[in-house]
Structure formats: structure tokens, C-alpha cells
C-alpha positions as CSV (number, residue, x, y, z in Angstrom):
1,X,97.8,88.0,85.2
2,X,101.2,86.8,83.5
3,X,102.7,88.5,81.3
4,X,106.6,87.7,79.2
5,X,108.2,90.6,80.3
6,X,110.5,91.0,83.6
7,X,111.0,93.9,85.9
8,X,114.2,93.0,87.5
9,X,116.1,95.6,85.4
10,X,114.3,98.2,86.7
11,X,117.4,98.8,89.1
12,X,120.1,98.5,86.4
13,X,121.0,102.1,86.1
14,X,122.2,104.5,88.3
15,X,118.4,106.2,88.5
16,X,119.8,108.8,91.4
17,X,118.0,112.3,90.5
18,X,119.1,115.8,91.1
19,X,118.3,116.7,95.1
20,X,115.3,119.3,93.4
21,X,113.4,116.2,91.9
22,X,114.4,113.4,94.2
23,X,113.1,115.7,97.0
24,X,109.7,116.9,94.6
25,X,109.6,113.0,94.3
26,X,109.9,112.2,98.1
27,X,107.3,114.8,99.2
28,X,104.9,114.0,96.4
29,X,105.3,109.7,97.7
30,X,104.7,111.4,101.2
31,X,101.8,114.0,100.5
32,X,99.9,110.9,99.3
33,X,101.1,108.2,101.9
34,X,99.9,110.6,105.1
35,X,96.4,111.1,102.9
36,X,96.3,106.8,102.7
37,X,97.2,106.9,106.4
38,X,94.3,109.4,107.5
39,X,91.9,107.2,105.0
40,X,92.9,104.1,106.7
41,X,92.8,105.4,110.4
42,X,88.8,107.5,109.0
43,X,87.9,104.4,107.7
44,X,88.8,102.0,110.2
45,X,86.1,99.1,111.3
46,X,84.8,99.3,114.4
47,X,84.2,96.7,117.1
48,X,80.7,95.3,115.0
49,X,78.0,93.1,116.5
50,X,78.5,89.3,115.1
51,X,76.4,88.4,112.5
52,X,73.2,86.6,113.3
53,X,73.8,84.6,109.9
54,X,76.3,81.9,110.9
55,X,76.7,79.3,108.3
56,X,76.5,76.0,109.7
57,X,79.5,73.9,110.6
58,X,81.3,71.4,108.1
59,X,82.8,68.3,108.5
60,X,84.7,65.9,106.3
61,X,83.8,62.5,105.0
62,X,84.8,60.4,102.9
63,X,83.1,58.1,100.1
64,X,82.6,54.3,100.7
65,X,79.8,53.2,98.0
66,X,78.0,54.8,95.5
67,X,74.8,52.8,94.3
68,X,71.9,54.4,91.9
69,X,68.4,53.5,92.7
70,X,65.2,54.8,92.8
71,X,64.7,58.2,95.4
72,X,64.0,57.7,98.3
73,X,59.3,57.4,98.4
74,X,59.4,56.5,94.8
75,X,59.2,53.8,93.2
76,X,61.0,51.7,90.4
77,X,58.3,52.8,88.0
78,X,58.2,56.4,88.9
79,X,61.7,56.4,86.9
80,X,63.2,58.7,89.4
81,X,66.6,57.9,89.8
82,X,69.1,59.3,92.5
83,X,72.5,58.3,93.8
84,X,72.9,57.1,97.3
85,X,76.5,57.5,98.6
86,X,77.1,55.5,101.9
87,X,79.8,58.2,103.8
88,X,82.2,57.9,106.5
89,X,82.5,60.7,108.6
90,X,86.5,61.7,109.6
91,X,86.3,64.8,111.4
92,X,83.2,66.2,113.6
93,X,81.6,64.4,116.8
94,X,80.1,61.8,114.9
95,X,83.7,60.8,113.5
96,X,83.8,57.0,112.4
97,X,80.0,56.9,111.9
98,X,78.4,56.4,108.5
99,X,75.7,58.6,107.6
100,X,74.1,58.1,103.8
101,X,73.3,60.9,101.4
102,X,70.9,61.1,98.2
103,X,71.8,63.1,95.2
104,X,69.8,63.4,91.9
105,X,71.2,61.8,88.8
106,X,71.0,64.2,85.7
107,X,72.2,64.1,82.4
108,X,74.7,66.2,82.2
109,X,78.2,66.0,82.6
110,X,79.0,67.2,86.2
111,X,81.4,65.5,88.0
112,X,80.0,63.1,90.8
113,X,81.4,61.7,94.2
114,X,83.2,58.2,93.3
115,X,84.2,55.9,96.0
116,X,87.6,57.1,97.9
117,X,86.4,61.1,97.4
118,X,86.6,63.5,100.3
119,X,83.5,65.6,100.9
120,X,82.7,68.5,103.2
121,X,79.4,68.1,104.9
122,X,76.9,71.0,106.5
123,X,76.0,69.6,110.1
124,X,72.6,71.1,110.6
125,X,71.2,69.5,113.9
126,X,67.6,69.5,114.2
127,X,65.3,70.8,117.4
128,X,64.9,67.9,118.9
129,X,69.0,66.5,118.5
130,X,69.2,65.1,115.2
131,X,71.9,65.9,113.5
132,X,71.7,65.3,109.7
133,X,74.6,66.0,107.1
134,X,74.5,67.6,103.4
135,X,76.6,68.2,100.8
136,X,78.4,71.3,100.3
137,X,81.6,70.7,98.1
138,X,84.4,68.2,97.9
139,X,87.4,68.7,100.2
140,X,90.4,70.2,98.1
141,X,93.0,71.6,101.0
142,X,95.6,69.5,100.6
143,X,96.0,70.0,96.3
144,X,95.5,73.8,97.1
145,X,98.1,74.1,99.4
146,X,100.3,72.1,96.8
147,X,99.3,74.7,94.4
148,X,100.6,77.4,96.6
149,X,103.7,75.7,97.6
150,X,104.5,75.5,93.7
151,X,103.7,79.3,93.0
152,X,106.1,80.4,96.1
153,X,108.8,77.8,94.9
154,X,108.7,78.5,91.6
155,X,108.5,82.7,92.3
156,X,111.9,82.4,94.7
157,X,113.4,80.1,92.6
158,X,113.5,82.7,89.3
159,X,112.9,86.0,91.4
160,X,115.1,85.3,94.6
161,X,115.0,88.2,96.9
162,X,113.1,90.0,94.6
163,X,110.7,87.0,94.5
164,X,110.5,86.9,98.1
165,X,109.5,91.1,98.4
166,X,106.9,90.1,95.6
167,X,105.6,87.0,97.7
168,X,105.6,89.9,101.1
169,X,103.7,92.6,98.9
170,X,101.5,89.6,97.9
171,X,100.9,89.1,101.4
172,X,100.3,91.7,102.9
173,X,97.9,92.9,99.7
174,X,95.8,90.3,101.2
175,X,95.7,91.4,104.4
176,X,94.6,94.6,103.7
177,X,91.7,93.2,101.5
178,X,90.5,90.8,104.6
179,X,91.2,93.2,107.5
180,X,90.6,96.5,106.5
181,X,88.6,96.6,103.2
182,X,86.0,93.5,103.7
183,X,85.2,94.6,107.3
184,X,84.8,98.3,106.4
185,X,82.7,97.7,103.2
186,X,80.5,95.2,105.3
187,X,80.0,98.4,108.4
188,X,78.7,100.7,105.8
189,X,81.8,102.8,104.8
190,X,81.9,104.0,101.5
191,X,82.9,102.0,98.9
192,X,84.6,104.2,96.9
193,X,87.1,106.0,99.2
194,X,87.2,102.2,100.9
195,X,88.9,101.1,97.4
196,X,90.9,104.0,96.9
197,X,92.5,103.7,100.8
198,X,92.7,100.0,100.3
199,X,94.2,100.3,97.1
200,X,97.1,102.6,98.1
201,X,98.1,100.9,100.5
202,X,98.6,97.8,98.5
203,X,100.6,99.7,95.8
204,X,103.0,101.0,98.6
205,X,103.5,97.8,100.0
206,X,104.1,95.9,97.0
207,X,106.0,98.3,94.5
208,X,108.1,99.1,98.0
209,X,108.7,95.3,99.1
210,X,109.8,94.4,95.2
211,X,111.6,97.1,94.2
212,X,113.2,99.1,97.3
213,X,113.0,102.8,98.1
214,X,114.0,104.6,95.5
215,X,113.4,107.3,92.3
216,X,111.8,104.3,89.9
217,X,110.0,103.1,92.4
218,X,108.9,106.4,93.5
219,X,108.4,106.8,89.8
220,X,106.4,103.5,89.1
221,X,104.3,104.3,92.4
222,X,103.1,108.2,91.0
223,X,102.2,106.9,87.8
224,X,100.4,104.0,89.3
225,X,98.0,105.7,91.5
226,X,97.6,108.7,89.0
227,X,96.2,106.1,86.1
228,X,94.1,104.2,89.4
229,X,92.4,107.9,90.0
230,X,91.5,108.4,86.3
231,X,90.4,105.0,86.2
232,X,88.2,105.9,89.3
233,X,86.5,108.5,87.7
234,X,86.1,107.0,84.7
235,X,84.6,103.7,86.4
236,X,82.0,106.0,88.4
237,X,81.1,108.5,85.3
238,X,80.5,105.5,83.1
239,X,78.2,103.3,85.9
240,X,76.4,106.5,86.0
241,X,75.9,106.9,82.6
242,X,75.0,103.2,82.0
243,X,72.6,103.2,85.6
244,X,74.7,100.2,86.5
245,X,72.4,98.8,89.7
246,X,75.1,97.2,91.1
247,X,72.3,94.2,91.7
248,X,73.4,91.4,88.7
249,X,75.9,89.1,91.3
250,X,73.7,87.6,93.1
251,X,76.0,87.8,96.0
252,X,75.5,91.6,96.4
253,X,71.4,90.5,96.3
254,X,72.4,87.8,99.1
255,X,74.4,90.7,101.1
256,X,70.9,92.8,100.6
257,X,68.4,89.7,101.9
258,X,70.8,89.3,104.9
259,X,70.3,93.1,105.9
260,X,74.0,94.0,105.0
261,X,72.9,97.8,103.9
262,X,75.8,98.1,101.0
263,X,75.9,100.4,98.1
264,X,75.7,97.9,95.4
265,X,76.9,100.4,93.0
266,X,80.1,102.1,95.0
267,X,80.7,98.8,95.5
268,X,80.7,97.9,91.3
269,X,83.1,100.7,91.2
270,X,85.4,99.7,94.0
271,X,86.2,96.0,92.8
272,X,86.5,98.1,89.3
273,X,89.5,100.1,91.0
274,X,90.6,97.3,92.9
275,X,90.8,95.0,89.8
276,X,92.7,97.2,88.1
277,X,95.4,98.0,90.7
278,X,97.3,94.6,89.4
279,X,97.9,95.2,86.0
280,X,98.4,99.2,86.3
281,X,101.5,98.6,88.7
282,X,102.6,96.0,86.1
283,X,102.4,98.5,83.1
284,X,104.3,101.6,85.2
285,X,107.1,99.2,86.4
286,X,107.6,98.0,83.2
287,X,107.7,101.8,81.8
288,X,109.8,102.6,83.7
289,X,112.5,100.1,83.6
290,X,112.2,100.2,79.5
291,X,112.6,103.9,80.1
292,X,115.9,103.5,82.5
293,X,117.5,100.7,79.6
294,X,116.9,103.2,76.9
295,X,118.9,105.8,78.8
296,X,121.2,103.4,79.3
297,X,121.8,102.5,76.1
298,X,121.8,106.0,74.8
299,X,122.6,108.6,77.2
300,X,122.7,111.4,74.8
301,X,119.4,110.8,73.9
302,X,116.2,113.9,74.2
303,X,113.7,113.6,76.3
304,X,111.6,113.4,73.0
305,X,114.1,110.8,71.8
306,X,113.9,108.7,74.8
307,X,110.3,109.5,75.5
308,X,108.8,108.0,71.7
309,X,111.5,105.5,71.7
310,X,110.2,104.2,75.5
311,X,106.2,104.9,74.2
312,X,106.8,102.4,71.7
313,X,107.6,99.8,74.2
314,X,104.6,100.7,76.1
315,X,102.2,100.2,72.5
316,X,103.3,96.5,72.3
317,X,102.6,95.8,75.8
318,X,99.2,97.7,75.6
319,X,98.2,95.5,73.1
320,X,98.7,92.3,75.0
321,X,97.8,94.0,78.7
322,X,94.4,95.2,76.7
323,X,93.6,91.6,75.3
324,X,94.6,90.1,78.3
325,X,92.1,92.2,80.6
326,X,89.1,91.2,77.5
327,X,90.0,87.4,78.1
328,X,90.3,87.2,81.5
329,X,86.2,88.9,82.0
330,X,85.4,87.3,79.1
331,X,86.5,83.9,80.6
332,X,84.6,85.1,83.8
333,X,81.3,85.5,82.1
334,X,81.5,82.3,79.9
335,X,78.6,80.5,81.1
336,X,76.5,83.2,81.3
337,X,77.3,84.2,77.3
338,X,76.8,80.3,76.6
339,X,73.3,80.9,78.0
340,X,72.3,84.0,76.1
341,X,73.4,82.3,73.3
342,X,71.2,79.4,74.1
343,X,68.1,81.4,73.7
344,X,69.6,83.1,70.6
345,X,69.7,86.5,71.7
346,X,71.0,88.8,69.6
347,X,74.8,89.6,70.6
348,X,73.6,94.3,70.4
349,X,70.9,92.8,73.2
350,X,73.0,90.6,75.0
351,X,75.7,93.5,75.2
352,X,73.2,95.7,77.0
353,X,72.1,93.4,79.6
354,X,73.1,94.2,82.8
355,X,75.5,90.8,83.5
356,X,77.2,91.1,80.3
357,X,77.5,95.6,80.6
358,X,79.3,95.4,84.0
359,X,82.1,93.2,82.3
360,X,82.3,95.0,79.2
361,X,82.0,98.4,81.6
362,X,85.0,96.5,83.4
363,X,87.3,95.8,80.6
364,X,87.2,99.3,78.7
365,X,87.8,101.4,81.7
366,X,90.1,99.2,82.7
367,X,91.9,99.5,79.4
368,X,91.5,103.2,79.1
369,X,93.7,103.4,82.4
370,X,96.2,100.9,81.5
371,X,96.7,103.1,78.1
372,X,96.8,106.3,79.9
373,X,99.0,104.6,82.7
374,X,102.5,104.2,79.5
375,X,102.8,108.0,79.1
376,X,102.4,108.8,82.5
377,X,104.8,106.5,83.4
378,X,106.9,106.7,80.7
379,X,106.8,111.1,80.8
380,X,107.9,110.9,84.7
381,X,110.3,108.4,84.4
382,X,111.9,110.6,81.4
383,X,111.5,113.3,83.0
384,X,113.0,112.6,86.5
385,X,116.5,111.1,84.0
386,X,116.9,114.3,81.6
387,X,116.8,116.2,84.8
388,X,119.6,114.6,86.6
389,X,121.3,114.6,83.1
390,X,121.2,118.0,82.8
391,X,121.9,118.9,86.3
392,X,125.4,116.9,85.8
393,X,126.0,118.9,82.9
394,X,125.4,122.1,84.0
395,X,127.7,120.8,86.9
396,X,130.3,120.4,84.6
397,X,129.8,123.4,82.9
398,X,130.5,125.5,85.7
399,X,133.5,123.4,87.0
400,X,135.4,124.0,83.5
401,X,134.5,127.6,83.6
402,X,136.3,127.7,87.1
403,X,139.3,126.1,85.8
């Protein structure tokens, strides 16, 4: 999620601490790095048995005609009207080949295979050889990867080194999502603790790779996984209150018909936590850095002073960070709030459905621990700069007394 504000001042100030609170901060960073670490090692996945679902394999083919015609055992009078697309196949063992393939014409405004379009076929091949080819989605590598190429471009060009500790946090995020957290949700382990394990290691990694070792990242990192914890317990208190099943995707109902034995509910809750690990860590670096510039510009200032002054930095991006979160599930959900307003359900029944409760269960705990994650942020990061300013002038104190 994008927001106008940058973090790249967040090491602008000489943020060194008095050797009490740098050390309070360093064990505190530890204490909860060697609890991620036993999580991770307890919650490993474990050589597991394939699955006996395999999907079947794709190929690619591309479109050579399109003609529209009566389906196949109808006839012109039957007014049943499919499109037959005559397809050449590029990749698989019947590469070169041309294989036809009917599709339904309806009236609605879907986007259909023209001539020169790359598909991606399902090979199913029958009992006795056959091997006969379905459509499964159109083949959209090549403009992804020009996607990415733009977002790592355009992220080094403006962030530079920074960018590129973003673009490694970014990374390796992902890689803790496909190798530890899918694997061990899909052996059984708890969702929850799953989430919480997976998602502290993501915050180290990323706040670490973007913004070095040090006391506002130490700072940022505290404050991030305190608001994640109270949004954790808020996320599971609330799904109990609402008896969220867990059951409205229809992928968790897919994982149930394969025999996956999940619980759909700890696993609402984890992609709750997990969601809202990107926008917490955006809020506490952002705190914090406001809270460093303000000391900057007024070093004489209270902690009160600095603390309200900071707080109402953190309001304005609330505000945004709090509408942003409402859009983004809203957007999400759209088709499914077009169709209850198809039928004309009332928007107080719509709102208690189970599809449309999870998002709005989403959004507000989500929000609750973005709000709760400015003065946490913003009280620690004060705290840890009064403290060094007062240590240097009781240090000065005592060296005039001397003289």
C-alpha cells in the first residue's frame, strides 16, 4: 500500500541512546528474536508425503482463428452458439500441432481469446492415450515480469541502497511466507502461532535490511510487533465474538474437500495478523522518524512537547492509513457487494453476512492496531531521545561541578 510520505530521514539525527536504554533496547530486540527463533525451529515443516492432488500439466498455445457457430451436437436452430478457436500448441509434446477448443458465447462483457492471444492449456490425457487440452487462463509471464522489472527500477532509482535493503526485506518476506508459513499451515501447525513466528521474522528482516541496526530501528521494530500482538488478540476475541467459521473463501472449503485438516478460523486470524504486518511497520517507521525531526528541530523540547507535537503527525497519517485499509478490502469484496446489491438486500443484512463480516472484521481490527501502533511508537521513540538528552546533561552537570 503506497502512501506520500518517506522514511529516509529516519537516520537524520544522531539517535545514539544512553548505554542503560540502548542496552534495555538490545536485550528487549533479543528476548524477542531468540522466542521467533525457537517458533521457527517448533514450527518447522517436516519431510510431508506429496499430495495425491496434482493439478494437471499446462502448456502454451497460441490463437490462429476464432469462428462462432453452433456447439458442437446442436444444430442451427437450437440457437446455441459457441466459439471455436483453432490453437497452435508451442510448448508440450504435441508442440506445432493444432488442437481446437469450444467456448460458450454469453452476453456479457468478458474478455475473449482474439487471434494472436497466448493461452495456457490443461493436458488431461485420457485412459486409453488421448490427450485433450482445456482452457485454464491466458499466458501473462512476459507483461508480469515487465511489471516487476519496473517496480525494482523504479524502487532503486528513488530509494538507492535503501531501495535495494527494501527490495532484500521484500524478498526474503516472501520466502518466509512460501517456505516456512504455507508448508507449516498446510502440516497442521497452528495457525496462530504460525502467523505470529512468520510474521516476526518478516519485521526483522525488513525493518533491519531498510534501515540498519540501530536505536530507531530497534524502536520502529518494538512498536511494530507490540501493535501486531494487540491486533492478534483483538483479531481472535472479535472472530470469537462474531463465530467467524472461517468457511466463506471457497479456497479454505477446497483445502477441506482435498482432506487438508486446517483450522479455517486460526487461519482467518493468521492472514488478519499477517495483513496487517505491512502497514503497522509503515506507521512505526514513520513515527519514529517524525519523532527524531521534531527533536531535531527543537532539542529543548519535553517529552510532552515533543510527544503531542509528534502525535499529531501520527493523526493525519491515521486518517489516510485507516481509509486506505477500508478501500483496499472494500475493493477486494466488490463483486460480491455488487451481487448483494443485485438482489436488494438490505446493506444492516448484507453487513452481517459472513463474506461481507470477515472484511469489515478485517478492516476495524486492523485500524484499531494501526491507531494504537502512533503512540506506541511515537512514546518509545520519545522516550529513548529525552533519555539520552538528559543523560548528556546530567553529564555536563557533573563535569562543571568538577571544574
Amino acid at each position: 500500500m503506497g502512501h506520500g510520505h518517506t522514511h529516509g530521514r529516519l537516520h537524520g539525527i544522531d539517535w545514539r541512546a544512553s548505554p542503560r536504554i540502548e542496552r534495555s533496547l538490545w536485550i528487549a530486540v533479543a528476548a524477542w528474536a531468540v522466542v521467533a527463533i525457537i517458533g521457527l525451529v517448533a514450527l518447522w515443516p517436516g519431510d510431508s508425503t506429496e499430495s495425491d492432488y496434482l493439478s494437471d500439466p499446462t502448456v502454451d498455445g497460441q490463437v490462429v482463428s476464432t469462428s462462432v457457430g453452433p456447439c458442437a451436437g446442436t444444430a442451427v436452430e437450437d440457437l446455441v452458439e459457441c466459439r471455436t478457436l483453432v490453437i497452435e500448441l508451442r510448448t508440450g509434446p504435441d508442440a506445432g500441432q493444432q488442437t481446437l477448443l469450444e467456448q460458450s458465447v454469453t452476453s456479457g462483457r468478458l474478455k475473449v481469446p482474439e487471434v494472436g492471444d497466448v493461452l495456457v492449456l490443461t493436458a488431461t490425457t485420457l485412459p486409453e492415450g488421448t490427450t485433450i487440452y482445456n482452457f485454464a487462463d491466458y499466458e501473462r509471464s512476459t507483461a508480469m515480469w515487465v511489471l516487476v522489472v519496473l517496480f525494482v527500477v523504479t524502487v532503486l532509482a528513488l530509494g538507492r541502497w535503501r531501495g535495494l535493503g527494501a527490495l532484500a526485506g521484500l524478498a526474503l518476506s516472501i520466502t518466509v511466507l512460501v517456505v516456512f508459513v504455507l508448508p507449516a499451515l498446510l502440516q497442521g501447525s497452528n495457525p496462530v502461532l504460525v502467523a505470529i513466528v512468520g510474521s516476526s521474522v518478516i519485521a526483522f528482516a525488513s525493518l533491519y535490511l531498510a534501515h540498519g541496526f540501530n536505536s530507531p530501528t530497534n524502536v520502529a521494530l518494538l512498536s511494530t510487533l507490540a501493535a501486531l500482538t494487540l491486533t492478534g488478540v483483538l483479531a481472535w476475541f472479535f472472530i470469537e465474538m462474531t463465530s467467524l467459521t472461517g468457511l466463506s473463501d471457497e479456497n479454505a472449503l477446497f483445502l477441506e474437500a482435498l482432506g487438508v485438516r486446517i483450522d479455517p478460523r486460526g487461519l482467518l486470524l493468521a492472514g488478519v495478523v499477517i495483513g496487517s504486518l505491512g502497514v503497522l511497520d509503515d506507521v512505526t517507521v514513520t513515527q519514529v522518524s517524525a519523532v527524531g525531526e521534531l527533536h531535531r528541530a527543537r532539542p529543548d523540547a519535553t517529552f510532552g512537547e515533543l510527544y503531542r507535537s509528534a502525535l499529531v503527525i501520527g493523526r493525519d497519517h491515521i486518517s489516510s492509513t485507516v481509509n486506505t485499509l477500508f478501500l483496499a478490502y472494500a475493493g477486494a469484496a466488490l463483486p460480491l457487494l455488487l451481487l448483494f446489491s443485485e438482489v436488494r438486500q438490505a446493506i444492516s443484512d448484507t453487513a452481517m453476512r459472513e463474506q461481507v463480516a470477515v472484511e469489515i472484521v478485517r478492516t476495524l481490527v486492523g485500524s484499531i492496531g494501526l491507531v494504537a501502533a502512533v503512540p506506541i511508537a511515537t512514546g518509545l521513540a520519545a522516550v529513548v531521545l529525552k533519555a539520552r538528552v538528559s543523560r548528556a546533561d546530567d553529564g555536563g552537570e557533573a563535569s562543571a561541578a568538577a571544574t
